[in-house]
C-alpha positions as a printed NumPy array, in Angstrom:
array([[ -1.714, -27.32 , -62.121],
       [  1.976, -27.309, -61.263],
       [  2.274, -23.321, -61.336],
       [ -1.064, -23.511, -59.183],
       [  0.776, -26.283, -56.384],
       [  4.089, -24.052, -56.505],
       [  2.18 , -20.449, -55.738],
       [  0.5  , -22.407, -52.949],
       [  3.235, -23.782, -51.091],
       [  4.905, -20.826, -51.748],
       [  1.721, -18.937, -49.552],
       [  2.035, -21.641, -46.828],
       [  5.702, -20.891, -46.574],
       [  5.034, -17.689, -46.093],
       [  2.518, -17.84 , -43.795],
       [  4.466, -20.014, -41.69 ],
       [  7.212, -17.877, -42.157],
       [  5.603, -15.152, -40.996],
       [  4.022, -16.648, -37.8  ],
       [  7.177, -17.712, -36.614],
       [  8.237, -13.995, -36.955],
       [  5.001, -12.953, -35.648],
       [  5.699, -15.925, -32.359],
       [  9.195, -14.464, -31.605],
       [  9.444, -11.397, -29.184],
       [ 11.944,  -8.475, -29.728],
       [ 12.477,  -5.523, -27.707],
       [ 10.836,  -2.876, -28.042],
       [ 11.905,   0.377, -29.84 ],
       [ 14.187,   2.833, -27.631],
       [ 15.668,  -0.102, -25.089],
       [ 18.921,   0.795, -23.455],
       [ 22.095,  -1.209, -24.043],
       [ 21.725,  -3.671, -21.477],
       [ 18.183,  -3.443, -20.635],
       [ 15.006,  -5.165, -23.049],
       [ 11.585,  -3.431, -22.849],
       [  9.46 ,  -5.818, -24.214],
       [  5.509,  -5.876, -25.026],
       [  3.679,  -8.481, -22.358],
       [  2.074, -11.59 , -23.83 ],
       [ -0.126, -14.032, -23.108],
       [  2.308, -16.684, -21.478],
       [  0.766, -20.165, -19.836],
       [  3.342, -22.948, -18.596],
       [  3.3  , -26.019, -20.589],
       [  1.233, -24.538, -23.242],
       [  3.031, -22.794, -24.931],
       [  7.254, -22.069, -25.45 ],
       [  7.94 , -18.23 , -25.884],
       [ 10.766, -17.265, -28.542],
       [ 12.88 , -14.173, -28.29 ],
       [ 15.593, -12.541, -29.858],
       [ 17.498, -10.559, -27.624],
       [ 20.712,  -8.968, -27.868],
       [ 23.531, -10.521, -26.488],
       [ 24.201,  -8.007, -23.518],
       [ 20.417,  -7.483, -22.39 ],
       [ 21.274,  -8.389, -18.635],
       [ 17.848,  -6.771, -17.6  ],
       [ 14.067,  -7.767, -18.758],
       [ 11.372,  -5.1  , -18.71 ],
       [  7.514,  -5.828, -19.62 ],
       [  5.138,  -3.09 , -21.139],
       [  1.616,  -3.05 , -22.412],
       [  1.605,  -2.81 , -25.698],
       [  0.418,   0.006, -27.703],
       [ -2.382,  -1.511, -28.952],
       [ -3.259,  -3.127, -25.608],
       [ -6.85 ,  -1.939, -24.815],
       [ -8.473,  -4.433, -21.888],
       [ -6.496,  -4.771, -18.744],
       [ -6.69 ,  -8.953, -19.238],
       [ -5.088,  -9.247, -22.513],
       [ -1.467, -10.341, -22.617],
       [ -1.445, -12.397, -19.305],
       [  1.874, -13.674, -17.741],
       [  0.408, -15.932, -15.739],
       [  3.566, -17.108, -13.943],
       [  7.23 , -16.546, -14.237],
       [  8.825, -20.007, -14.086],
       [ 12.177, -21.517, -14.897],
       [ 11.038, -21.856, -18.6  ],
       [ 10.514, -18.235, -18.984],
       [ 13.675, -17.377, -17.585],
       [ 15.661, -19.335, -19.115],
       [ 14.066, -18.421, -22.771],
       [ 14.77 , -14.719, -21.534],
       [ 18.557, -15.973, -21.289],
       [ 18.412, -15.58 , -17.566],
       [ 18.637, -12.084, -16.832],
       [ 19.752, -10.448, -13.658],
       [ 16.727,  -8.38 , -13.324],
       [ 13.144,  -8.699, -13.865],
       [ 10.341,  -6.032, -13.922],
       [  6.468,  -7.971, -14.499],
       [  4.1  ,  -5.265, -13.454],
       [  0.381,  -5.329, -13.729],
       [  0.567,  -8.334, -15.94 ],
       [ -2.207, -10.759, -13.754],
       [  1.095, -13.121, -12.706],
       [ -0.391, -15.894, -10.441],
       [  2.631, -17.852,  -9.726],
       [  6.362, -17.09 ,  -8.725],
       [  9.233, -19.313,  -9.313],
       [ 12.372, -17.027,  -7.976],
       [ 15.279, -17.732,  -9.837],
       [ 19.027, -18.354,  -8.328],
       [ 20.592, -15.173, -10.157],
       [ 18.611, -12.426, -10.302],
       [ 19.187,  -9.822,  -8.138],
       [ 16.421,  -7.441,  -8.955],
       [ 13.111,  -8.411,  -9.186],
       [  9.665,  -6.245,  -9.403],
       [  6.164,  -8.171,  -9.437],
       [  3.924,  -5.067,  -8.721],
       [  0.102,  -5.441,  -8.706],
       [ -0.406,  -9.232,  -9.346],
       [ -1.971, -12.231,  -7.883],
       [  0.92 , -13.658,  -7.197],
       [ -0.398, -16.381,  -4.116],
       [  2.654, -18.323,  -3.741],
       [  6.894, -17.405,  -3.844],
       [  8.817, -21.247,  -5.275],
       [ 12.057, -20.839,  -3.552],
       [ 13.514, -24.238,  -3.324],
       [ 15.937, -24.762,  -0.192],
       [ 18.664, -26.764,  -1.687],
       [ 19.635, -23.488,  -3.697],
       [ 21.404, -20.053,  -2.989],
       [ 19.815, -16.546,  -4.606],
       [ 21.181, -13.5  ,  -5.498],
       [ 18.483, -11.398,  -5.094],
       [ 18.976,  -7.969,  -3.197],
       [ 15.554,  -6.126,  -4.329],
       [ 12.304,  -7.633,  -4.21 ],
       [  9.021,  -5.635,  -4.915],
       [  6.019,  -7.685,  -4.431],
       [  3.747,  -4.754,  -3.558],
       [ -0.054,  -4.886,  -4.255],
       [ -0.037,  -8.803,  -4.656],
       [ -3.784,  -8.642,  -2.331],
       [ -4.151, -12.596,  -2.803],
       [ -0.927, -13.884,  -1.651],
       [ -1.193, -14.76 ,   2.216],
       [  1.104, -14.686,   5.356],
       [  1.847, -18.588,   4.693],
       [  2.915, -17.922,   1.149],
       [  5.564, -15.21 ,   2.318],
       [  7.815, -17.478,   4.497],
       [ 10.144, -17.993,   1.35 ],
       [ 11.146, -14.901,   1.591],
       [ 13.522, -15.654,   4.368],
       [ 15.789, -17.635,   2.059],
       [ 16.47 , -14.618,   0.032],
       [ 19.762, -14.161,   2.557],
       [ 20.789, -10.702,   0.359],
       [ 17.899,  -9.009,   0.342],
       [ 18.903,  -5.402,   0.821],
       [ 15.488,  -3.769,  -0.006],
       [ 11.633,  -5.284,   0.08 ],
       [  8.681,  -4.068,  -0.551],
       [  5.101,  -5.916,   0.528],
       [  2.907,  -3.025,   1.309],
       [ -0.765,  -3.324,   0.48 ],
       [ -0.999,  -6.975,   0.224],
       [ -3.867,  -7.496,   2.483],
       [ -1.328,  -9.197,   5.039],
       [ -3.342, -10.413,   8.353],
       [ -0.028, -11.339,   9.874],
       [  4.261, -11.107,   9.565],
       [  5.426, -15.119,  10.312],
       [  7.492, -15.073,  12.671],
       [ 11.262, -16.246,  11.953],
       [ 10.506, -14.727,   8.413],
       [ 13.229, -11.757,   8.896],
       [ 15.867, -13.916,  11.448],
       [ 18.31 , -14.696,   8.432],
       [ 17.465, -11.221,   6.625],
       [ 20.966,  -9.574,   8.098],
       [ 21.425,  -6.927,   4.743],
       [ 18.024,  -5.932,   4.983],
       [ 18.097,  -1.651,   5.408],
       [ 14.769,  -0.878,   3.508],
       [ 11.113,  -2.527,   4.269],
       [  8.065,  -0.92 ,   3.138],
       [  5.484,  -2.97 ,   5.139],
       [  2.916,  -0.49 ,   5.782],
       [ -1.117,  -0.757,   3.982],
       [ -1.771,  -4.133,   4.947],
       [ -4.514,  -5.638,   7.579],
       [ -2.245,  -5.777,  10.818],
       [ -3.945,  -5.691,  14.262],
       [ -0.727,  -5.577,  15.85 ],
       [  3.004,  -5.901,  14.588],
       [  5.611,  -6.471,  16.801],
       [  8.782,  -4.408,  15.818],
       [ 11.371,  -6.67 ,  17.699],
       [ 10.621,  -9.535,  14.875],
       [ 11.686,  -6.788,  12.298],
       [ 15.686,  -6.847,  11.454],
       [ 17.55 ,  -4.639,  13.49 ],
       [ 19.837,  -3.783,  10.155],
       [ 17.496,  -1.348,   9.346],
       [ 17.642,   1.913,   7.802],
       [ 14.406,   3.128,   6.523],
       [ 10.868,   1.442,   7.791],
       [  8.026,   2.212,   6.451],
       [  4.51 ,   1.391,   8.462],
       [  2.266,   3.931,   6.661],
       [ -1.132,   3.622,   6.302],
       [ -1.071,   0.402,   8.9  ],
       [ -4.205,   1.224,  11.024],
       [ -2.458,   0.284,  14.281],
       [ -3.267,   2.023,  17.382],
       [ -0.405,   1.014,  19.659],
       [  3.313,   0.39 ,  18.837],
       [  5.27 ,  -1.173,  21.417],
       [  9.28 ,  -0.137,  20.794],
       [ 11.835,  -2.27 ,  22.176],
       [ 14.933,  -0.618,  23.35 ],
       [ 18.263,  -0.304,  21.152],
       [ 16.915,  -2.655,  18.575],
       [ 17.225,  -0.223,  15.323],
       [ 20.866,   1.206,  15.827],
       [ 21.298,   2.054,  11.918],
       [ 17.464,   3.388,  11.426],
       [ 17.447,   6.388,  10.282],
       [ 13.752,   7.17 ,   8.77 ],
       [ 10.735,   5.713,  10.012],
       [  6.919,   6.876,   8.353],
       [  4.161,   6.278,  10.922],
       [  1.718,   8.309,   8.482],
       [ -2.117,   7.683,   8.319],
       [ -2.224,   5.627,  11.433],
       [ -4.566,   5.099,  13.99 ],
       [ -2.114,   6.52 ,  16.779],
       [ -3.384,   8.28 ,  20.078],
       [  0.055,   8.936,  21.433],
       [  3.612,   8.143,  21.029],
       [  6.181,   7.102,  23.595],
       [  8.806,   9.605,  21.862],
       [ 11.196,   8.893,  24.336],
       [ 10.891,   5.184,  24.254],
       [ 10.938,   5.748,  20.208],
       [ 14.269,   7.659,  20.214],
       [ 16.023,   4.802,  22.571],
       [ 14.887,   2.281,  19.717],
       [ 16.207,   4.325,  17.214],
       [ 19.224,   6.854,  18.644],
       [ 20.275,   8.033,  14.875],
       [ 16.95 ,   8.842,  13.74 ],
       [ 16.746,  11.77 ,  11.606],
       [ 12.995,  11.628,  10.028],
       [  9.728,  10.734,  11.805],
       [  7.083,  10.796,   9.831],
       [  3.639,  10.788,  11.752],
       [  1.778,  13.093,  10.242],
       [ -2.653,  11.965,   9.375],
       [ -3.006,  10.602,  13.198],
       [ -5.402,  11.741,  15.602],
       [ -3.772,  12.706,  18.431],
       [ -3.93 ,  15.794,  20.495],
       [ -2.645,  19.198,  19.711],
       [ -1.383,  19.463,  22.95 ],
       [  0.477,  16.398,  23.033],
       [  1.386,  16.472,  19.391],
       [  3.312,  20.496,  20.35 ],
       [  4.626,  18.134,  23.127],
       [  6.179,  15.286,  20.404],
       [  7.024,  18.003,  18.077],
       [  9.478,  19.62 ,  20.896],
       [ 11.673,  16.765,  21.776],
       [ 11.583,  16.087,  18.565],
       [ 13.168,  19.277,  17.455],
       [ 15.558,  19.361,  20.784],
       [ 16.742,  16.036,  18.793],
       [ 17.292,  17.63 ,  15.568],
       [ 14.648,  14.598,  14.184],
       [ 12.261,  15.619,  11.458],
       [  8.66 ,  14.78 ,  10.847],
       [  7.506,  15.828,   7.59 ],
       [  9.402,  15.026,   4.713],
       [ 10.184,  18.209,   2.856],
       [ 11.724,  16.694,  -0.504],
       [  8.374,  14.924,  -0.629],
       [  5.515,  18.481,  -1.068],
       [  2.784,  15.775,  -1.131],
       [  4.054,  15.052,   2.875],
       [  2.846,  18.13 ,   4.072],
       [ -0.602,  18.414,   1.793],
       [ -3.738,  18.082,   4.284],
       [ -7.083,  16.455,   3.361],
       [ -9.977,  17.999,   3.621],
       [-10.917,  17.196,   7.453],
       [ -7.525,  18.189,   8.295],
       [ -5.307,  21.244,   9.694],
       [ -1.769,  22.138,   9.428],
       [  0.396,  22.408,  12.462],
       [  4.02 ,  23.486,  12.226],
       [  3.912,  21.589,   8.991],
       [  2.201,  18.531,  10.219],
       [ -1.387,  17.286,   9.166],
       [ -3.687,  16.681,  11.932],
       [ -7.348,  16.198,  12.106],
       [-10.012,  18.974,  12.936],
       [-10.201,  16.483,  15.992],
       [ -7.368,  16.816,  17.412],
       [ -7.634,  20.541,  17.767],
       [ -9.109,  22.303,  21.025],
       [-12.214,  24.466,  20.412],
       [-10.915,  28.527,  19.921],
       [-12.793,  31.392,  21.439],
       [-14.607,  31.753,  18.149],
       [-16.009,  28.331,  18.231],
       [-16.921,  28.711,  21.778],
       [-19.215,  31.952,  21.001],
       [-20.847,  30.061,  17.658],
       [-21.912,  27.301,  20.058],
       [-23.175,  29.412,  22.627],
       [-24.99 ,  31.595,  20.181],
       [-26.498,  28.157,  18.816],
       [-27.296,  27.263,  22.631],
       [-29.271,  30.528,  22.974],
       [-31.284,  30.193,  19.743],
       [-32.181,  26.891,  20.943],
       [-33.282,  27.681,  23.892],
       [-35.094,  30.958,  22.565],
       [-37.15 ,  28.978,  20.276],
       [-37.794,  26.551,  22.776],
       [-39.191,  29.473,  25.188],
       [-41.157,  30.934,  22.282],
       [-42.85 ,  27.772,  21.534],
       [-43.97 ,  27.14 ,  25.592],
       [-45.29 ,  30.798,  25.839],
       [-46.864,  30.775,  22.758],
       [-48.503,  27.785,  23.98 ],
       [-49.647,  29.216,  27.324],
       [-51.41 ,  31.938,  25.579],
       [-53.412,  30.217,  23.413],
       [-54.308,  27.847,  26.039],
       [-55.563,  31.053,  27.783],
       [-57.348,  32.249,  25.415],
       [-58.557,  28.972,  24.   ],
       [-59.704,  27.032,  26.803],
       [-60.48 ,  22.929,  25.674],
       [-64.51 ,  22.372,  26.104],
       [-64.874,  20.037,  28.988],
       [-67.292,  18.164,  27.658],
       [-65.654,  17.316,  24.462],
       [-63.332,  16.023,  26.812],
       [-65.276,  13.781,  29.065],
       [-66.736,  12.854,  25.932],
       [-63.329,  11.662,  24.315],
       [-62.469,   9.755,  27.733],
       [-65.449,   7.893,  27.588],
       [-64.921,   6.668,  24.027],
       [-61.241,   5.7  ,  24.954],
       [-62.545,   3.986,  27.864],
       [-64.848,   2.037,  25.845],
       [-62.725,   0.979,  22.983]])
């Protein structure tokens, strides 16, 4: 009985043993010095107390599925929170993609933080604190609303930020006022009717607007001294005020505004001051920039819609030809008619005798 007792504790031991192993997250094979790649896990405030072992230099915290990850759901991070971060020993920079996060508590020190494709709703940011943080991505969050943004203005150092595709109705206003290091925002895929541009920081170097579905832009005058590239791709534009635009902007060098329906004649127009400026408007590091969909045409390396081109003498003489068969058939089926009228006169009688029936019914 004793031997029996001592070989079962021993299997509980190990058990436990093993579990606690099994509980405690490492980094993942072929990390860099200072930055931890680490498998996500399932991870729910106040249920539960993550353990890792990390070396003592990681300065940098990168989530992965796991190999063996096969459902989209499993290994949930539902929030990062002050617990997490200080279990991860704080690090300086934070990358949680695609791993259903609900809930964002930004801590003081990190400076680089990347929350792509999440549900993220709300951004904790308490007032009575400073942060660090100079990158933000919080692209493809589509539940978190305008309200749940304004915390971003307390993030004083932000140098880049990205919130494209977020389903955002609305930018509050006062949101960018304190944002003075701000040179990059990618804005652009999100549910705007109208976005003023004088609310946007005038520190600016890049600005992206793509695929914003805006029809008008209004551009204030010398508000953008430093911007240098601005992407007005897939947009609902008619025209552009290209001298208005280049007074916003006098060092632009790249004007992206290809995928908008207007005017061949007026886009040649656009494309010539543009070129008297020495300003692009297709990005050629970029080959997907100048790749046209199928409803589209290239001119002078921009993408345009068959729209916006003027009918060509060929397309003049296919629609005339298609007038004239029209009408030819048209004619055929009147004379043809007339004939066999002629030579098939209706009986009278059957006639009056089908009035009188509709008169009596």
């Amino acid at each position: 009985m004793k031997s029996f007792a001592r070989l079962a504790l021993f299997l509980v031991t190990c058990g436990a043993a093993a579990r606690a192993e099994h509980s405690t997250h490492r980094c993942v094979g072929g990390s860099e010095e200072f930055v931890c790649m680490m498998s996500s896990f399932d991870y729910n405030p106040e249920e539960n107390i993550p353990q890792f072992h990390l070396p003592k230099d990681v300065k940098a915290i990168r989530f992965v599925q796991s190999f063996y990850n096969t459902r989209s759901f499993d290994n949930c991070i539902s929030a990062y929170d002050g617990l997490l971060h200080k279990q991860l020993n704080s690090p300086v920079a934070i990358e949680a993609r695609d791993v259903c996060m609900h809930r964002l508590e930004m801590p003081s020190n990190v400076e680089y933080a990347d929350f792509t494709n999440n549900f993220i709703q709300a951004i904790g940011a308490p007032s009575n604190q400073s942060y660090a943080l100079r990158y933000l991505n919080l692209n493809e969050n589509r539940r978190i609303k305008a309200f749940s943004i304004v915390n971003i203005s307390r993030f004083v150092n932000l140098e880049t930020l990205h919130i494209a595709y977020c389903s955002l109705e609305q930018i509050p206003s006062g949101i960018f006022d304190k944002l003075t290091r701000l040179t990059r925002l990618f804005i652009g895929g999100n549910d705007f009717t109208q976005l003023d541009l004088s609310m946007l920081p005038s520190s600016l170097s890049v600005l992206n607007l793509q695929n914003s579905n805006i029809r008008i832009y209004y551009f204030p005058s010398n508000h953008f001294p430093a911007l240098d590239h601005l992407n007005f791709e897939f947009n609902n534009l008619k025209d552009v005020d290209i001298e208005a635009l280049l007074a916003m902007a006098p060092k632009l060098k790249l004007f992206a505004l290809g995928h908008n329906a207007i005017k061949r004649g007026r886009v040649a127009e656009i494309l010539g001051e543009l070129d008297r400026r020495n300003v692009a408007y297709y990005n050629t590091e970029l080959p997907s920039d100048s790749e046209c969909q199928h409803d589209e045409r290239k001119f002078r390396g921009l993408c345009i819609p068959e729209s916006s081109f003027p009918l060509e003498v060929g397309d003049w003489i296919e629609i005339v030809l298609l007038v004239a068969l029209a009408v030819s058939v048209l004619l055929g089926v009147v004379i043809g008619g007339m004939k066999l009228w002629a030579k098939y006169p209706p009986s009278w009688e059957f006639v009056n005798y089908f009035n009188r029936r509709v008169e009596s019914s």
